[in-house]
C-alpha positions, 0 to 999 in steps of 0.5 A: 574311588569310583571308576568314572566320572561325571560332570555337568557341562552347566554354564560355560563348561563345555565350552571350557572343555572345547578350549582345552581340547584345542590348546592340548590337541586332544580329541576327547575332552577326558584326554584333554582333562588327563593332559591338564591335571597331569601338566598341573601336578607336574607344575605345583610338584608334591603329588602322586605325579611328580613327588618332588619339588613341581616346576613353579618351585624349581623356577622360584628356587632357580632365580633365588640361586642366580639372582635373575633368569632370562626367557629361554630359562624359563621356559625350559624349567616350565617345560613339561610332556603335558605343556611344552615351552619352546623359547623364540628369540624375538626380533626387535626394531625401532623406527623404520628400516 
């Protein structure tokens, strides 16, 4: 495998790479593609990052064991180092106070 890589910013890829820059918080776009592929393999799982089951498989097998699963579950099955997901609870209200 070759020791760099490079890739034409054609169309609307360096603007795609700007974007991931921000939702990572990386400064250089190869960081920011580091962080991505390794949050994906971390989640699709059966790779050299994560050679088990990744988390879309472990939140499937989850909610096929219990029948059903809240947010704050969720979120802490897709939770990875690259992509982590904090659940909120949401505050709701109907008609005026």
């Amino acid at each position: 495998m070759a020791d760099s890589y490079r890739w034409r910013l054609s169309g609307n890829r360096d603007l795609l790479l700007e974007d991931l820059e921000d939702a990572t918080g990386e400064n250089t776009k190869a960081k920011a593609l580091e962080r991505a592929v390794l949050g994906y393999l971390r989640l699709t799982g059966q790779n050299a990052v994560t050679s088990g089951a990744g988390a879309f498989e472990e939140l499937l097998a989850t909610a096929d064991e219990r029948g059903s699963l809240n947010a704050e579950e969720i979120a802490e099955i897709l939770a990875t180092d690259e992509l982590p997901i904090e659940y909120e609870p949401a505050t709701w209200s109907v008609g005026e106070e």
